[in-house]
N, C-alpha and C positions, 0 to 999 in steps of 0.2 A: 504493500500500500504506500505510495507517494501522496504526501501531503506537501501543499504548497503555502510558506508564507510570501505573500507579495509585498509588506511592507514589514520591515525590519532595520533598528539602527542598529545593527553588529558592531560596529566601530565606537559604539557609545562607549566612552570616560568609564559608567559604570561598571560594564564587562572587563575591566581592564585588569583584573584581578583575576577572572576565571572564563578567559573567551572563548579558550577551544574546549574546555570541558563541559561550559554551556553549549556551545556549537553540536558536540559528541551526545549530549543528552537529546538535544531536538532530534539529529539523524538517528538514533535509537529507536523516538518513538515515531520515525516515519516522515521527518518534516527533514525534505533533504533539499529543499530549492527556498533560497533566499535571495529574497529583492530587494537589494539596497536602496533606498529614498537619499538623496542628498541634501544638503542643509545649507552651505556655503563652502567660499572656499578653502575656510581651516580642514574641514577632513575630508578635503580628496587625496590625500597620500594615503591617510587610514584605510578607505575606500582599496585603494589598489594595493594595499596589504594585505587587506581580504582577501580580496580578488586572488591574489598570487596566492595564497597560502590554501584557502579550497575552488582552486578553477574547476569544479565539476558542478557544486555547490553555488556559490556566491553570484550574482546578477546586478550589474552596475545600474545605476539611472545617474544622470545630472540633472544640476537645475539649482536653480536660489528658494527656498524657504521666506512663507511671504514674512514672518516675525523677523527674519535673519536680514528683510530689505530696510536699508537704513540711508543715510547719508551719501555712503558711497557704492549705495546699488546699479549704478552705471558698470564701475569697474566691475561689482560680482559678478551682472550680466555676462559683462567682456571675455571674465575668465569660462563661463558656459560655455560660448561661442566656441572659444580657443580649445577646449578638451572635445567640444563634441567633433570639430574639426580634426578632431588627432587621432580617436580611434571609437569605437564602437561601444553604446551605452543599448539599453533596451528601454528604455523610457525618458522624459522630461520630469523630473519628480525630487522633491514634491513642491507643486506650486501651488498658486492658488492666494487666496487673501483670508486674515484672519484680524477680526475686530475684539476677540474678548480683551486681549491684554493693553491694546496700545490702539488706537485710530489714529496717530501722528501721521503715518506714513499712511493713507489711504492710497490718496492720488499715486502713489510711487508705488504702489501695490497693485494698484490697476494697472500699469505702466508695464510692471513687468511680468502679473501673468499674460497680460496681450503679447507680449514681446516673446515671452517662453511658448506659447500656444503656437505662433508662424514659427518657430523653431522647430517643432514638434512636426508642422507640416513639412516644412523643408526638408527635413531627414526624413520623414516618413513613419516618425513613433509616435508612440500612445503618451499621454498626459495623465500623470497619475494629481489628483486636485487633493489640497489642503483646504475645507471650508471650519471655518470656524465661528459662530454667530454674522456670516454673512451671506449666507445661502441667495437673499437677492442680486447681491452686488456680482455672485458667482455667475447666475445664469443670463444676469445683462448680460455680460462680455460672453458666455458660449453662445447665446442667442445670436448675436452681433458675429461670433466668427465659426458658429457652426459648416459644415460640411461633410463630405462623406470620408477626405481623410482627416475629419477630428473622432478621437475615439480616450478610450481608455479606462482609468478608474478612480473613482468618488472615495478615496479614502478616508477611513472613521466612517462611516456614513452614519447619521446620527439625528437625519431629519424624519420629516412625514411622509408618512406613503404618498402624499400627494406629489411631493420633493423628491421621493426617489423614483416615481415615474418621469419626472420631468427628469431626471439625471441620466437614468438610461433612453429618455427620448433623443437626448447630444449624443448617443451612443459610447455611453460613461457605465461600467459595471459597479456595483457597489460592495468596497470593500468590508466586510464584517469579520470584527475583533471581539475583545472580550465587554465592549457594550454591550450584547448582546447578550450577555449571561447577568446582567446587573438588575436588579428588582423594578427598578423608576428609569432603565434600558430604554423602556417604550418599545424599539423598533422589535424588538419579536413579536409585536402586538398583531403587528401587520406582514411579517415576513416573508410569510406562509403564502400571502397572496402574490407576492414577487415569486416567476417564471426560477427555477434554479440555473438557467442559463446566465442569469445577469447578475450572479455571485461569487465574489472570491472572495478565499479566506484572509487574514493579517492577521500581526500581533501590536504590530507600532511598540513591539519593542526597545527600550525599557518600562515604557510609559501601557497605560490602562491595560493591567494584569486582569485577568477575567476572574468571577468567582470560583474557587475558595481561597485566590491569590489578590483576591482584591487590595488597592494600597500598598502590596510590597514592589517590587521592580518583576516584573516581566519579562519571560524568556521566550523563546520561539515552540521549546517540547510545549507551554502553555496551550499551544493551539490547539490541543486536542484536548481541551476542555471548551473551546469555541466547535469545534466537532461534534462532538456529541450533544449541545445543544443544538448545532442547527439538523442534527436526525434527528432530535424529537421534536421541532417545530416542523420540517419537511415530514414526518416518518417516514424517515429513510434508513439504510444501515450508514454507520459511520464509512462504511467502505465506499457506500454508491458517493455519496457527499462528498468523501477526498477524493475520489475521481472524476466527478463531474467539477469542480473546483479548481482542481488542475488542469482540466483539458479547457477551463474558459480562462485560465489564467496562459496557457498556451497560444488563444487565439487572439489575447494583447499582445501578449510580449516578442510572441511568434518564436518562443522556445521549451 
């Protein structure tokens, strides 16, 4: 059974104490494909550390983090361009714009998921999206630059059914992590009536541990406790669910 996490910070500060042996626990329980999301440009060396040390495993994306757009979000941009130019990523991620912590940078967040999204088309990859309290300000700009080569994935997805039909309408999948397993979750409310085609799994590792790890730091083996919650909202076996999951995480990332 292949289990896939599509979003994961492996490179995170917190791993830094025990990265291959949390690594060696996830591929144990079946989760052997990890998708790196980028953040800026301090850990892309991390990134290709990764990379080099499980090239079977590890899956790169670029891209600026809308929190991480600040001042000098020109140069971040600059440095996207310049790596995507160099060699091969399997996504744009993670973009997107987020209002909980700071609205300072709106306008500069607009600016650069438009600018990340025609990157996305240029090369031909998927857009993995960052929303956070701004689900409108998201779908003005996919509205405004929809098309048949925008695609990809809504990760955290954490909105309304109504919101995640619109998200899969930009032909956007909807990532599900350990919200999903949380009481005041919400979205398992509605899951069930989302198609299983337009699901991939996450962990957004370090960050939102799923129940009975709620609050502590987050691993990747965690995902299979996002697993067997979504068999029992689909009832499915956990097996059909890692494989159907994987094979739509296959038709973003085309690996």
């Amino acid at each position: 059974m292949i289990i896939t996490d599509t979003h994961t910070h492996l490179y995170s500060e917190e791993f830094d104490q025990d990265r291959d042996e949390m690594i060696q626990r996830a591929i144990k329980e079946g989760v052997s494909r990890f998708f790196i999301p980028a953040i800026d440009s301090s850990c892309t060396q991390s990134m290709y550390d990764l990379e080099k040390d499980y090239p079977d495993n590890v899956f790169l994306m670029m891209g600026l983090h809308p929190t991480y757009v600040k001042e000098n979000y020109l140069e971040e941009l600059q440095h996207v361009e310049e790596e995507l130019a160099m060699r091969k990523f399997y996504a744009i991620g993670e973009i997107g714009i987020d209002l909980y912590w700071d609205k300072t940078h709106l306008k500069e967040q607009q600016i650069a998921f438009r600018k990340q999204i025609q990157l996305a088309k240029q090369y031909k990859l998927p857009i993995v999206i960052h929303c956070r309290e701004a689900f409108d300000e998201i779908f003005e700009i996919l509205e405004e630059e929809k098309s048949a080569d925008l695609f990809g994935v809504f990760h955290c997805f954490t909105g309304t059914y109504e919101q995640a039909l619109q998200a899969i309408s930009y032909n956007m999948k909807l990532g599900i992590g350990g919200v999903v397993t949380f009481k005041n979750g919400k979205i398992d409310q509605f899951l069930s009536q989302i198609d299983l085609k337009h699901i991939v799994l996450e962990t957004d590792s370090p960050y939102l541990a799923p129940v009975p790890f709620r609050g502590k730091r987050n691993e990747s083996s965690y995902l299979v406790n996002v697993l067997d919650k979504l068999a029992q909202i689909y009832e499915l076996s956990v097996k059909d669910i890692a494989s159907a999951t994987t094979e739509n995480s296959k038709v973003i990332f085309g690996i």
